[in-house]
N, C-alpha and C positions, 0 to 999 in steps of 0.2 A: 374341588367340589364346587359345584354352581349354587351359586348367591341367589336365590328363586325369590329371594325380596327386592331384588332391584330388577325383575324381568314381569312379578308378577303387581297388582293394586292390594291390599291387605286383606280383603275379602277372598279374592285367586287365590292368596298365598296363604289362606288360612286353609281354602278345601284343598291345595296341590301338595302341603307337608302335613294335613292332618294323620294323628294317630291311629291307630287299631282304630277296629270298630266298626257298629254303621255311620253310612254319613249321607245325608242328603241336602243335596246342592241345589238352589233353584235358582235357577239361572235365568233373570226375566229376559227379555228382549234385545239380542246387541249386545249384550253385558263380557262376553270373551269368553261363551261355555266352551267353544272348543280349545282355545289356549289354556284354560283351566285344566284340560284333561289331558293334552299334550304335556304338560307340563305335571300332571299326577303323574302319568306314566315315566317321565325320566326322571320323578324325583324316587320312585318305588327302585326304579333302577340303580340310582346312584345310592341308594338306602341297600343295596347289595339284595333285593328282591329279585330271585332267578327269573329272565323275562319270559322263561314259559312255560312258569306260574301265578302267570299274570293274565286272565281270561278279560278283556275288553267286546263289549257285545254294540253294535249301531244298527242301523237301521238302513246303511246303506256301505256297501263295498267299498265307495268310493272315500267315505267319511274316515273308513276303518284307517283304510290306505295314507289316505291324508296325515292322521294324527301318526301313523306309525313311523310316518316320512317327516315330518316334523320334530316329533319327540329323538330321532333321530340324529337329528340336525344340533341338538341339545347336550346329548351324552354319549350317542355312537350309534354304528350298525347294530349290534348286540341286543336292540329292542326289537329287528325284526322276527326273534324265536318268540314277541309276543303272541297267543293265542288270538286272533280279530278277527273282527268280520261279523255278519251279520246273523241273527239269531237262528238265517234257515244253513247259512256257511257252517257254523258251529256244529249245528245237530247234524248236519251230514258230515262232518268228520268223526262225530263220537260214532256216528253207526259206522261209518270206515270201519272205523276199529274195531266195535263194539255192538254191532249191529246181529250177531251169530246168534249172541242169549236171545233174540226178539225171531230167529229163523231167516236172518238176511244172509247172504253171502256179501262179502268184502264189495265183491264188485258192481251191485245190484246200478241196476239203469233209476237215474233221476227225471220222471218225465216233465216236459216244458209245458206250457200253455196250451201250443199246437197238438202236441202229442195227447194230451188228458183230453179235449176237445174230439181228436180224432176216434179214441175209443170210444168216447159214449156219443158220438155218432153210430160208432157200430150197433154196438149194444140196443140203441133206439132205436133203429133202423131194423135189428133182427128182432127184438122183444117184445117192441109197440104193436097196437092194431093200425094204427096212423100213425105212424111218424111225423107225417107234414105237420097233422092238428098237437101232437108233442110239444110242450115245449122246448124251446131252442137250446141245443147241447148246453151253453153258453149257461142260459138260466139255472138248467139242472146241474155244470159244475159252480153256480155259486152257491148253490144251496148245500152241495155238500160241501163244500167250503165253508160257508157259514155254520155248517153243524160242526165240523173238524173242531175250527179254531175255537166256538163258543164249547164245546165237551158238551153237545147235545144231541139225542138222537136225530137221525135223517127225519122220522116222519113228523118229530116236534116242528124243525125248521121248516118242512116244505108245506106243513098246515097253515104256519103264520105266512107263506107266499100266496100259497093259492090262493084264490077268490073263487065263488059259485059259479061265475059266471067262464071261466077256465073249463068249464067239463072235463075234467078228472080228480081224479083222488089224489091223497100224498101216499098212499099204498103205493100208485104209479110211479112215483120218483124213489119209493123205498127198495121196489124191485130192482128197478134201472140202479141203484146206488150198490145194493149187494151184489150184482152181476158185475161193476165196473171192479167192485175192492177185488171179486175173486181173481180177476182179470189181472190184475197188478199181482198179485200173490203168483200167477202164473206163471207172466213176465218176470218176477223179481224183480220188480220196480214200484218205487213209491212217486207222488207228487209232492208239489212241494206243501201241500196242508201235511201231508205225510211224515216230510222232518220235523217238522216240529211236536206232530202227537206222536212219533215213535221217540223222536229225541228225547221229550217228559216220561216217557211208557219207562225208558231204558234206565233215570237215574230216579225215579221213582219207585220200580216194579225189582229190579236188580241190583239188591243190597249189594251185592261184592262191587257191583261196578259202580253206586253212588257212592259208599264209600272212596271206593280208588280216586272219582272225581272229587270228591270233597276235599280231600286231603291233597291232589295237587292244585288245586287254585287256591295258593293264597289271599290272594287278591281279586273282586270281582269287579268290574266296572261296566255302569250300563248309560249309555247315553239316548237321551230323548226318552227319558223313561214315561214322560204324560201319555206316549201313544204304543203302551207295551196292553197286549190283549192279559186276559186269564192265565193261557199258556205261557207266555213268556214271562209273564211272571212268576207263576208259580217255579217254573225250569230255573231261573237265576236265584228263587229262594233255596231253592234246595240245594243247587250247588255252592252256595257263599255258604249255606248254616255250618260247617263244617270250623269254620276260622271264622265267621262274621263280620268277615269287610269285604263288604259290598259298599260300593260309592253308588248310588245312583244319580242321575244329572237330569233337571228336566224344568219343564215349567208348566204348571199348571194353568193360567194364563195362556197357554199356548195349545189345550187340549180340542183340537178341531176335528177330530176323527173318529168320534165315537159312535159314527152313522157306519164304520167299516171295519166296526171289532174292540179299537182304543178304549179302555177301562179308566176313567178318570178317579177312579176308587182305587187304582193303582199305586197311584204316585199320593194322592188325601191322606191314604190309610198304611201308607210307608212308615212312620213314626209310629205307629199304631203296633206293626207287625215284629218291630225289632227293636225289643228293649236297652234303652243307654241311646237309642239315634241320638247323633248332633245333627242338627240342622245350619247353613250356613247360607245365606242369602247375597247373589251378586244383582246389585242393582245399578251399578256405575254405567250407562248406555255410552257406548263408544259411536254409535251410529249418529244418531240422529242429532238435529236441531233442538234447543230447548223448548221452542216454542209447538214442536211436535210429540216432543214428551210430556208438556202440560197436559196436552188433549190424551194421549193416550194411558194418564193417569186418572185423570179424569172417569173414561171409560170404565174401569175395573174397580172406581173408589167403592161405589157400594153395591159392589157383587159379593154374593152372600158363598158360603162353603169354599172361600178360598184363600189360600194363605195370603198374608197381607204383605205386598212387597210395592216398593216405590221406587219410580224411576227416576235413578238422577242423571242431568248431562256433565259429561266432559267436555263437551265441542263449547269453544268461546266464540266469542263474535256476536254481530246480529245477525239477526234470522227474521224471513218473515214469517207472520203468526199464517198459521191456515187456514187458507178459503174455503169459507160455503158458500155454492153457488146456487142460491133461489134458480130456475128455468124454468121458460113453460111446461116444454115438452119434452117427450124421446128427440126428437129431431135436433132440434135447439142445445140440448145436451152435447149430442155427436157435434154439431157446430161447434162448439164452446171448446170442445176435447181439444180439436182439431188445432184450433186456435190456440190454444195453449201450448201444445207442441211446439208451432212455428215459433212463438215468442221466445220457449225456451232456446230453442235450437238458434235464433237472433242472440241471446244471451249467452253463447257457446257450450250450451250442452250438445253431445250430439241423442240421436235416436236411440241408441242404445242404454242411452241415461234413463230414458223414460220408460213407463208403466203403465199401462191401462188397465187397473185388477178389479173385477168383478163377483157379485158372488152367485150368479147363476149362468152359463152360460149363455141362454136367449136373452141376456141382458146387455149382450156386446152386436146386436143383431144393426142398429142402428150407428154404430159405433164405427164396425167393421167396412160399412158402406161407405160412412163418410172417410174413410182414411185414405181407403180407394180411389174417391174419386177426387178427392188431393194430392192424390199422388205421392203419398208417405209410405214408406218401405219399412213391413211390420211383421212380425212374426205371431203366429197364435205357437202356444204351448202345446196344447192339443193333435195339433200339427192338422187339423182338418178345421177348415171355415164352417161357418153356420149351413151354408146354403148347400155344403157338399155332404152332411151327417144324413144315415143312410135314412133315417126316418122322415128328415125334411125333403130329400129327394123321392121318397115316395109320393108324399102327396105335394110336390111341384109336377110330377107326373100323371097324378089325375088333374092338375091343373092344366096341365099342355095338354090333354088328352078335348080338355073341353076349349080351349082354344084353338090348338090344329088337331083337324077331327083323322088325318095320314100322316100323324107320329108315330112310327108305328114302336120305338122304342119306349114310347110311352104308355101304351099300350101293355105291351108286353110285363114293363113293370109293373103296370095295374094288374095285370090280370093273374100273373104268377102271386097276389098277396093272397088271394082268394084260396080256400082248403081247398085242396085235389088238386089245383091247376100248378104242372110244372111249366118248364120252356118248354118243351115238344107240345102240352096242350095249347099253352098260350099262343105258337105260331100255327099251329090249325084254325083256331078259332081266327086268329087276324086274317087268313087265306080264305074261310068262310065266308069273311064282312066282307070280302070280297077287298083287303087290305085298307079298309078303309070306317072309322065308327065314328061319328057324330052323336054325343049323348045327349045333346040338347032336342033331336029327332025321335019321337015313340018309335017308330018303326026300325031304329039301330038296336035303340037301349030292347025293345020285344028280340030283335033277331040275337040280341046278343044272351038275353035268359035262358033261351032254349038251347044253345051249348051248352051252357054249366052240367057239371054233373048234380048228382045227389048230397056232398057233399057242403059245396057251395051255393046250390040252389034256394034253402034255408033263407039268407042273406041278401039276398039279391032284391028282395021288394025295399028294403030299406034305402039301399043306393041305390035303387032304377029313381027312388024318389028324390034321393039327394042330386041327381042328373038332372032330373026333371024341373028341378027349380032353377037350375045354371042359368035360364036365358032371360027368368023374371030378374035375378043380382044382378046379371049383369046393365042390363034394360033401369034396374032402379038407383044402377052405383053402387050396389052392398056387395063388391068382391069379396072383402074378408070372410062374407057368409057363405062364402063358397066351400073355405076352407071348415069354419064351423057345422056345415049340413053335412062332411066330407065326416069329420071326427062323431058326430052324434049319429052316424049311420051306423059307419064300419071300424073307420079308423082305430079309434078310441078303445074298442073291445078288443082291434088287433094287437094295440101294442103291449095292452094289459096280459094277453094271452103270451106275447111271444120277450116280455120284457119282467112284466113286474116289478112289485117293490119301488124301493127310489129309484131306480135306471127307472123306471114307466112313467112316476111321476117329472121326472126331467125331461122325458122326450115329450111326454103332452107338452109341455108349459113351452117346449120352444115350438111344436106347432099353431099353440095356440098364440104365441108372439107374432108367426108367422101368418098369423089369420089379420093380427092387430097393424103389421107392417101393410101388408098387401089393402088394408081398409085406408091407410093413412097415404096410399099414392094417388097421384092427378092423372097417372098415364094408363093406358089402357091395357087388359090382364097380359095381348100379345107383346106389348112392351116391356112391360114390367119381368112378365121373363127368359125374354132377349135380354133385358140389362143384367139377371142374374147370370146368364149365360157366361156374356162377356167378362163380367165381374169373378165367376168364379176361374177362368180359361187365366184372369191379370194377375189372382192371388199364387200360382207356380210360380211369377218373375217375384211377386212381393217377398214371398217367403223361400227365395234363396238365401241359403246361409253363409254367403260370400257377404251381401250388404251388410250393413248398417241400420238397424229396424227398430224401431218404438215395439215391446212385448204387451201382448193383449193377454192377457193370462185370466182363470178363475183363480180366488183368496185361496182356495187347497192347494195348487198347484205351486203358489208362487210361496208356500212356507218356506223357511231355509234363504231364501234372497231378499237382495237389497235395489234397492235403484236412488238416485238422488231425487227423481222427480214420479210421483205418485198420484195417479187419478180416480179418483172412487166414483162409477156413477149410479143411479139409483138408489142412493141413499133415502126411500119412501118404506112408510108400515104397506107392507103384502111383498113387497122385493127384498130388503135387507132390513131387519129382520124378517125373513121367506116367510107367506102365507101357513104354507105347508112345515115350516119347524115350531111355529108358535099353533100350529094345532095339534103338532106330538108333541110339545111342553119340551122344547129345544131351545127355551129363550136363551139361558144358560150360556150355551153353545155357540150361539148368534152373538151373542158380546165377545166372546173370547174371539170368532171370528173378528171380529170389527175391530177388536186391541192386533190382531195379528195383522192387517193391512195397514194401520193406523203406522206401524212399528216398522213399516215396512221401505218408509221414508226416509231418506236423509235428510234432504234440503228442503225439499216443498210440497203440501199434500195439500191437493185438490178435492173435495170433498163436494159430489153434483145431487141436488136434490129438487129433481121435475114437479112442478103444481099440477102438471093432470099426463093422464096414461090412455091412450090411447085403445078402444074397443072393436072389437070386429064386423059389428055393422055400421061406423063409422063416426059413431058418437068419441066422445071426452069425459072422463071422470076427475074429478078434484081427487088428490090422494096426499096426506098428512105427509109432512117429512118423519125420516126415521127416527125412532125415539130416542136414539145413540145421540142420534146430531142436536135432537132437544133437551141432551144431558146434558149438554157441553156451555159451561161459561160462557156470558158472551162476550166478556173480556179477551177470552183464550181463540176467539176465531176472527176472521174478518170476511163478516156475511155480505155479499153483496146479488143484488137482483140484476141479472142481467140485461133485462128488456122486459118492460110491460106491455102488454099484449090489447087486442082487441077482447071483449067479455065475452067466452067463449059458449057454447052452446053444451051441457051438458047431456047426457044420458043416451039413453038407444036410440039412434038414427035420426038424431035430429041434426042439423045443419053447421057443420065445424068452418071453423073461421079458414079463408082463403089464402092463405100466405104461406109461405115457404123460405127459405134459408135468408136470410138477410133482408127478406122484407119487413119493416115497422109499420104497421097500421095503427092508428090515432090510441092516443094512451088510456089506459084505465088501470085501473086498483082489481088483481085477482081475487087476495085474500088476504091476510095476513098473521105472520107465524110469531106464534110467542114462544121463545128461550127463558129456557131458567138461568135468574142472576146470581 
């Protein structure tokens, strides 16, 4: 028999031999939740628990696989008859089986992303009066997606998407949603919102078959329970109530997904739901530095409705404590990134060691440029750059359109955003202008209204006027208002119509970055995007995945990973904590974010917080560091000002200091920040 006290720390070895029963594990940050659970599992084993009557649930295939290959390695092949896999793997196996009581046959088709997309392309295409003016397939499967997973009707959710200014109903998307399910009932196929409300429908609704599953899962174990929605909850309670061990594993601290379903009332209200839970707390960090665990204790001391856990270090040695870096600017920042990389990589880390994590994506906009043009081999997570995301490529296209007036693919993507106009209208209309449209000319922007259909025509004085002004910005130097007269014309209504919700709010904000960027250059708009050109044409060699690359990641993305070297930028109130989550009372959320990059650290965590942010008609605003970085001891950091600047010119269009990357102009006193002692 295996000695699990000499393999696990006293807290591991309390959750991996605990008894019957519930039990929840919280597992803070680096603490060994997964060796915890590898190690539940071969101990149930070696406890002569049949292993498949052992239901383990994750969150990813990969995770499943892992521990099952692990726990393996422990006690024998014999764990691979365990049940694993992830909560949509699971429910499509019980309908395998058991799918007939619900009207499936055994063999029913799982449709993919493409596929569920595909149909309710049909559907809107055959059902709508406009399709075009439709929302995008894309939109109407999240909505019913979001109805699925939340167990609420379709017109509830697509009430809370619409807006007035969308001209239609949620009637419209009720129709289009009953027409897609009957569709699926046709085909004998479900989506994957599917498994999981049939999966609950089946041990819910079909006593003989909850029973059958109660009775053979002795054992339930669920990992990353902080980010299990309604459903998946409920589905694990019902199957463990049977025997009542269920292990759940999770951290609350770590709940950062509750904008795409995650129920943090899940894992709070755990002890709540299962009378006799033991709770078992692993707080030993095996990752980090201690002088990065101060700070990320710090962070959660006095966050309200959460269980109260403290992170201790393992790692000896010194450490250094973590920098705050005072900066003036975006610019400066990127600078400072930059530079900090080299010195790592001087100090033998390589590229891979390091982290760039953000918590909005137009927040790497300035980031990404300068990596570029140092020549640093990077990878974004995303797998697409700022410059190449379909929305910023739009209105980069009404920007070439007003600097080369015979673009004509600029053109064409201009023209195709407009309602009615597809490609075959859009290349009439360019053969029309005689292949050639200048908007800054009345007599282009008139010949080109009188194409439009009835459709688009509507629309068209708003932008004939956002055109119209192109040649006074350009003339006064307020390019970014190029982009802002772009967004308060048309833009802005388009992507509300064709996006919604948080995707609409994320792509304004990287537009509008992209108004703040294009305000903050010295070169002119023809240059400015040539060098996006070139700059995006450089990111294919950057982000090969042969190199060696520094990861630019957003804080969602990069949960679950580690890196030795960690750069946080924009640490300012309206960026991190986001404008937009402290106005839907998200504060909450926004810390546990901040503990989750914070954790995310081995060796060294850079922490960047700019004095003023840059505006789109070419002013500077002063903006407070984030109140995270003003929680923080200031024993526990080592704050340093990078460079003092010239006194800069604040507010709308007035006159911003002349320097750029490594120039110092004569010193002064910006402001000064007070930390709580």
């Amino acid at each position: 028999m295996t000695d699990f006290s000499k393999l696990l720390n006293p807290e591991q070895f309390a959750a991996a031999t605990a008894g019957d029963g519930p039990l929840l594990v919280l597992a803070a940050a680096g603490t060994g939740k997964t060796r915890t659970l590898v190690h539940r599992v071969a101990y149930l084993a070696e406890k002569g628990v049949a292993p498949d009557r052992i239901l383990l649930l994750t969150f990813t295939n990969r995770a499943a696989r892992e521990m099952i290959e692990r726990a393996g390695q422990v006690v024998g092949p014999d764990v691979a008859m365990i049940w694993s896999g992830t909560f949509h793997s699971i429910c499509a196996r019980f309908l395998r089986r058991w799918g007939s009581a619900l009207g499936y046959a055994p063999g029913f088709q799982i449709l993919d992303e493409e596929d569920q997309r595909k149909l309710l392309a049909d559907i809107i295409k055959t059902t709508t009066a406009n399709p075009k003016d439709f929302p995008k397939k894309e939109v109407v499967a999240k909505m019913i997606s979001e109805a699925a997973n939340e167990q609420l009707p379709v017109e509830t959710v697509a009430a809370r998407w619409l807006t007035k200014a969308a001209g239609f109903a949620p009637e419209d998307i009720v129709n289009v949603a009953r027409k897609y399910e009957a569709r699926k009932q046709e085909l004998g196929s479900m989506d994957f919102d599917d498994l999981l409300v049939n999966g609950l429908r089946l041990v819910k609704e079909k006593e003989h078959i909850r029973q059958m599953v109660q009775e053979k899962f002795l054992h339930v174990l669920v990992d990353e329970y902080q980010d299990t929605n309604g459903l998946q909850a409920e589905f694990t309670d019902i199957i463990a109530a049977g025997h009542r061990n269920i292990m759940a594993v999770g951290d609350d601290f770590q709940c950062i997904y509750t904008w795409r379903g995650a129920q943090i009332e899940n894992i709070m209200e755990f002890p709540n739901r299962w009378d006799g839970c033991r709770i078992v707390k692993l707080e030993r960090n095996y990752r980090s530095v201690p002088q990065v665990l101060a700070v990320a204790n710090t962070v959660m001391r006095d966050a309200l409705g959460q269980f109260e856990k403290q992170l201790r270090p393992t790692r000896q040695g010194r450490g250094e404590l973590p920098r705050i870096y005072r900066i003036y600017n975006g610019k400066a920042q990127a600078q400072e990134a930059v530079k900090i990389v080299r010195e790592m990589r001087a100090e033998g880390y390589r590229n891979s060691d390091i982290a760039i994590l953000y918590r909005s994506h137009f927040h790497c906009i300035d980031i990404e440029k300068a990596v570029n043009m140092a020549g640093i081999p990077y990878r974004l997570t995303s797998g697409v750059g700022f410059f190449e995301k379909e929305h910023v490529k739009d209105v980069l296209a009404y920007l070439r359109i007003i600097a080369s007036p015979r673009s004509e693919l600029s053109f064409l993507r201009f023209a195709m955003l407009l309602p009615g106009v597809g490609e075959t209208g859009a290349r009439k209309m360019w053969e029309r202008l005689g292949r050639v449209f200048d908007p800054t000319r009345e007599e282009d922007r008139a010949a080109f209204g009188k194409l439009l259909g009835a459709k688009a025509r509507p629309l068209w004085p708003a932008i004939e006027r956002a055109f119209s002004l192109a040649a006074e910005r350009l003339e006064r130097n307020e390019r970014g208002m190029l982009v802002v007269d772009f967004l308060e014309a048309f833009y802005s209504g388009y992507v509300s119509r064709e996006w919604e919700g948080e995707e609409a709010e994320e792509r304004l904000a990287d537009v509008r970055e992209l108004a703040n960027d294009l305000a903050d250059e010295d070169r002119s708009l023809d240059d400015y995007l040539a060098n996006i050109a070139l700059m995006t044409n450089l990111d294919l060699r950057k982000n090969d995945p042969a190199q060696d690359r520094v990861t630019l990641s957003t804080i969602h993305q990069a949960k679950g990973m580690e890196w030795p070297i960690v750069i946080v930028p924009w640490l300012c109130e309206g960026m991190f904590p986001s404008a937009k989550a402290a106005e839907d009372g998200r504060d909450d959320e926004e810390r546990r974010l901040f503990y989750v990059v914070v954790t995310r650290a081995k060796d060294r965590l850079s922490l960047m917080s700019p004095m003023v942010r840059r505006a789109p008609e070419g002013g500077e605003f002063p903006v407070e560091p984030s109140r995270f970085l003003r929680e923080i001891p200031r024993g526990l950091v080592d704050v340093r000002r990078v460079m003092d600047y010239a006194q800069p010119s604040f507010g709308g269009g007035q006159q911003r200091p002349s320097y750029g990357y490594g120039q110092r102009p004569q010193k002064a006193t910006i402001y000064k920040t007070t930390w709580r002692r």
